[in-house]
Structures are given as structure tokens and as C-alpha cells.
C-alpha positions in Angstrom: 29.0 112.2 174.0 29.8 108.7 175.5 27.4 107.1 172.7 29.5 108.6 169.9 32.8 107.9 171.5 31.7 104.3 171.2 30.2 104.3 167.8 33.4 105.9 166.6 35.6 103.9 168.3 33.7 100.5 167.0 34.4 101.8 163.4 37.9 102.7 163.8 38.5 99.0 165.6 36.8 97.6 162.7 39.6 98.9 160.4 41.7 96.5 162.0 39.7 93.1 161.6 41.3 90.7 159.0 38.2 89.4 157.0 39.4 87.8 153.9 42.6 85.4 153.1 44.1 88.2 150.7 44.1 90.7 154.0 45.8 87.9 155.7 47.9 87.3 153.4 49.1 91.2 153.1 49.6 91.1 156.5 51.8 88.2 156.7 53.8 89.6 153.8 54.5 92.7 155.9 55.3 90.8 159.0 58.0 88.5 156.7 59.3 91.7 155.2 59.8 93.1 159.3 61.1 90.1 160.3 63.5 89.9 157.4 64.8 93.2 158.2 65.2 92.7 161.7 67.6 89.5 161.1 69.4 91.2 158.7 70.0 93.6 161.4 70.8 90.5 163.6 74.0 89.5 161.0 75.4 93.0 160.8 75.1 93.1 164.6 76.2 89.5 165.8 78.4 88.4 162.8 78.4 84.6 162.4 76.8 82.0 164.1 74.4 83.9 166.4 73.4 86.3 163.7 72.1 83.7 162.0 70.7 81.7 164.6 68.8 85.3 165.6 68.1 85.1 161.5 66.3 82.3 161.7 64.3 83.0 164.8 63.0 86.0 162.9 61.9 83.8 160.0 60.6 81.4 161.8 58.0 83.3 164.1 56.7 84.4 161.0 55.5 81.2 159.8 54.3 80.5 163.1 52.2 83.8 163.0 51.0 83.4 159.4 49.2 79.9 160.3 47.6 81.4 163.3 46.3 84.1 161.6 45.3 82.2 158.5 43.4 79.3 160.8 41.8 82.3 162.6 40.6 83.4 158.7 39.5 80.4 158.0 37.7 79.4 161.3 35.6 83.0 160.9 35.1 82.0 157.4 33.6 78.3 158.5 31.4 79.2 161.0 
């Protein structure tokens, strides 16, 4: 029972590994399109400056995200 736990378990997790750059880049589309919607949220909640400022927090840690994970594609890819 335990061996098949893990063997299934091992190809659910595997489901979740980003191999290729167009996988990375899907998934950093739909972290922008989160983020996007969360500052948006941010302006209708905190009209003005801070909304914006929260804006542009949520922008940002997406570009910060997308290199990381697009590094980690490309290191996997190099070796």
C-alpha cells in the first residue's frame, strides 16, 4: 500500500514541474493576470496614492517571480 501511495504521489507531484520555457511562460502570464487583479482591487480599495503604490507592488513581484522561475528553466535546461 505504502509503495503505491508513493508511486502515485511521484506522478501527481510531477504534474507540477515546469520543464520547458513556454510552461514558464504560462505560468508567469497567470501570475501577472493575479497580480493585476489584485491591484486593481488595491485602487478600488485605497483610492489614490496608496492604491497605486499597492498597484505597483503587485506588478512588480511579478517580474521578480518570472526571472526566478525562468533562470530556474533555464539552469535545468543547461545542466
Amino acid at each position: 500500500m505504502t509503495a503505491r501511495l508513493q508511486r502515485w504521489w511521484r506522478a501527481f507531484a510531477r504534474l507540477f514541474v515546469v520543464k520547458t520555457k513556454f510552461e514558464a511562460f504560462m505560468l508567469i502570464y497567470a501570475i501577472a493576470t493575479g497580480a493585476v487583479e489584485r491591484g486593481m482591487t488595491y485602487l478600488h480599495r485605497f483610492p489614490g496614492t496608496p492604491g497605486w503604490m499597492m498597484f505597483g507592488a503587485c506588478t512588480i513581484v511579478v517580474f521578480m517571480a518570472g526571472g526566478k522561475i525562468i533562470d530556474g528553466v533555464d539552469r535545468e535546461a543547461n545542466g
